[in-house]
C-alpha positions, 0 to 999 in steps of 0.5 A, a space after each residue: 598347205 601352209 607349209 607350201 606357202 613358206 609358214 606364212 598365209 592369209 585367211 583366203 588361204 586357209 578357208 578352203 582347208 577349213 570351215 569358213 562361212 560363206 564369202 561375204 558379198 562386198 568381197 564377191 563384188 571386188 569392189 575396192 571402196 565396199 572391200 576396205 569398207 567391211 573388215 572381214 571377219 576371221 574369228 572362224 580362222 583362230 582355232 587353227 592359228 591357236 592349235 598351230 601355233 600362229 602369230 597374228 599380224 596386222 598390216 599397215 592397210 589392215 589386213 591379217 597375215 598369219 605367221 606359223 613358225 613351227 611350219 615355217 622352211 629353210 629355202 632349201 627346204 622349201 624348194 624339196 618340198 615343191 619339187 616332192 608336192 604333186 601337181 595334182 593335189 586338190 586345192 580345197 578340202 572335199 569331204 567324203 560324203 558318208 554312206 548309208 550303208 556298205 550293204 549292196 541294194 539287194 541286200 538292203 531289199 532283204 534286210 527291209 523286206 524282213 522288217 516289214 515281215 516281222 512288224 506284220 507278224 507281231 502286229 497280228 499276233 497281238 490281234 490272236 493275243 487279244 482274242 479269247 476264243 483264241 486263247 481257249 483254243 490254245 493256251 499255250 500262247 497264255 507264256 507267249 503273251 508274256 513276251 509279246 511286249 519285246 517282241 512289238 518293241 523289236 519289231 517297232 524299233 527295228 524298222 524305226 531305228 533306220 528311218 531315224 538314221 537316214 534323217 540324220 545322216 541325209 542331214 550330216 550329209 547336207 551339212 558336209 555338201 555345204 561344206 564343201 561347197 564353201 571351201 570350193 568357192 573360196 578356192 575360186 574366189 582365192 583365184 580370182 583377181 579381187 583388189 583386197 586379195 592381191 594386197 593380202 597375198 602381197 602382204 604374206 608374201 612380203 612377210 615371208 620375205 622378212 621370215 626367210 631372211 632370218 632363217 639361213 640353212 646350215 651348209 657343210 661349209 659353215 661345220 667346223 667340228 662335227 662328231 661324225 668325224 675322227 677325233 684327229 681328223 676335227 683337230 687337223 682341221 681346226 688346226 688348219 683353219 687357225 693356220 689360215 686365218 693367221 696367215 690372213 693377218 
């Protein structure tokens, strides 16, 4: 994305890409006294700059722009990369929300039937354990008792782990929804016709203007020598460039 904005973006740029908080209401209003008013603040921005390696500036009117000169193109880079970038990509980063399990319901059925049967069935061996006449009638479950303790604990665990963990990512599920829904409406905002946004996206704009200026792509027109050449063919070359330019003078 920044790339395709020419190295050069705002923080209504970048929110829908990266974790922003909820857009604040006075920005939501438009309003230009209540926009001017509440700075933003863009502190949720800077690990993106940092890890980028962008420049922070600020505008006459306050505003932030973020320049990336790592990301930053030549013109004639700029237009490839427009031409090569799909219409249809997304304009905000959607997660995917992460599944409970890639086991189709018939099989979960069964995996939870089996639970249920083998808490069942250690519950009540525990009750066989704990009656005397039973172990009278069958002594041999005297080496069975020693281990009915695992057993409970697996039975227990192997019922409890999943209820624990379907808690746990409906939770980190939730979180990603609301994720993406922020990042969505900063997509829309980003759309919108808001005063403060078309000063900011003036403001980069203009900033990428100053940028682009001292960036010039190199042409064959300005190689004098290159190494793919023959050694004779460079030096018949230099030497017709010396013979123009004393004719020149």
């Amino acid at each position: 994305m920044i790339r395709s904005c020419g190295g050069v973006a705002v923080a209504e740029q970048l929110a829908p890409f990266l974790d922003p908080p909820d857009i604040p209401l006075n920005q939501r209003e438009g309003s230009d006294s209540e926009v001017d008013s509440a700075l933003v603040r863009e502190q949720w921005v800077l690990p993106a700059v940092v890890q980028l390696n962008g420049v922070p500036s600020v505008t006459e009117e306050g505003d932030i722009v973020y320049t990336f000169p790592d990301l930053m193109m030549t013109a004639q880079e700029g237009d490839e990369e427009r031409n090569g970038r799909d219409s249809r990509a997304p304009s905000f980063l959607q997660e995917k929300i992460v599944p409970f399990s890639r086991a189709n319901p018939g099989q979960l059925l069964m995996a939870g039937g089996l639970g249920v049967v083998n808490l069942i069935g250690a519950l009540s061996l525990g009750r066989m354990l704990g009656s005397p006449l039973v172990l009278t009638r069958y002594p041999e479950l005297a080496l069975v008792g020693k281990l009915f303790p695992v057993l409970l604990g697996y039975a227990v665990l192997y019922n409890i782990i999943p209820v624990v963990r379907g808690f746990l990512q409906e939770k980190q599920n939730n979180e990603i929804a609301s994720r993406n829904k922020r990042r969505q409406n900063w997509a829309m905002f980003l759309q919108s016709k808001n005063v403060m946004i078309a000063r900011k996206l003036a403001a980069a704009a203009e900033a990428r203007r100053k940028e682009s200026l001292s960036m010039r792509s190199v042409t064959d027109k300005d190689v004098f020598y290159s190494t793919s050449e023959p050694e004779s063919r460079g030096e018949e070359r230099l030497l017709d460039d010396f013979d123009q330019r004393l004719k020149r003078e």
